[in-house]
Structure formats: C-alpha cells, structure tokens
C-alpha positions as CSV (number, residue, x, y, z in Angstrom):
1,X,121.1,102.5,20.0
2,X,118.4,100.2,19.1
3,X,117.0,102.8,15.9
4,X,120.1,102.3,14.2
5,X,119.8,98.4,14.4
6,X,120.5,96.2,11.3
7,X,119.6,92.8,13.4
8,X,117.0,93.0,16.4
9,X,115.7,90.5,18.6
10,X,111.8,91.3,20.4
11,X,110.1,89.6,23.2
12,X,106.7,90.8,23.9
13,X,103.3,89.4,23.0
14,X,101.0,89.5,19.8
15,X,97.4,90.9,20.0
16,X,94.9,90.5,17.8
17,X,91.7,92.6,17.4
18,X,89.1,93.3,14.9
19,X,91.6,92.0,12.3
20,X,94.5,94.3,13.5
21,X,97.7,92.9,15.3
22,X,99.9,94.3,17.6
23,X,102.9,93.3,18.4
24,X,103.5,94.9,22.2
25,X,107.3,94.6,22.8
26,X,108.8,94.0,26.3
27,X,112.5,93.5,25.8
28,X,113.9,94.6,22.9
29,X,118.0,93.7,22.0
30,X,120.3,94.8,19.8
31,X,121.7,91.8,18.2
32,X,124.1,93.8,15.1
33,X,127.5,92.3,16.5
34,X,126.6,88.9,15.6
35,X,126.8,90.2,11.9
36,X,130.1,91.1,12.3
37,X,132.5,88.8,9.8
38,X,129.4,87.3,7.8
39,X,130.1,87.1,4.4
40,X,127.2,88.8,2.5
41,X,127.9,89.0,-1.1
42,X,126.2,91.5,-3.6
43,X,123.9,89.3,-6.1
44,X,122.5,90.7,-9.4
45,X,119.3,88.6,-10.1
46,X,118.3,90.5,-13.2
C-alpha cells in the first residue's frame, strides 16, 4: 500500500510550464522496510 508509506521512492519526469511543475510519476516504490531498526530519537528543540 503505497498511501500508507512513511519512505517512498518516484521515478518519473519533472515538467515545467507557465511557472507550474509537475512531477509525472512512472514507478513508484514503497521503500518503509528499510526504516525498520533506525534509531530515531524524540528531540525537544524549544
């Protein structure tokens, strides 16, 4: 399920028109398993 992803990887092309950019995706992967075991502390950076 790619909606639920937390780490996605795109291949496509970016288009550019009138200012405005599109990014048209080809191949999309879902790349959340390589997050698995990373140690991602909570910081407070008040």
């Amino acid at each position: 399920m790619l909606v639920g992803s937390q780490l996605l990887q795109v291949f496509g092309r970016l288009e550019s028109k009138s200012g405005v950019r599109h990014l048209i995706a080809q191949r999309l992967y879902d790349l959340t398993p390589l997050l698995t075991g990373l140690d991602v502390r909570s910081r407070d950076f008040q």
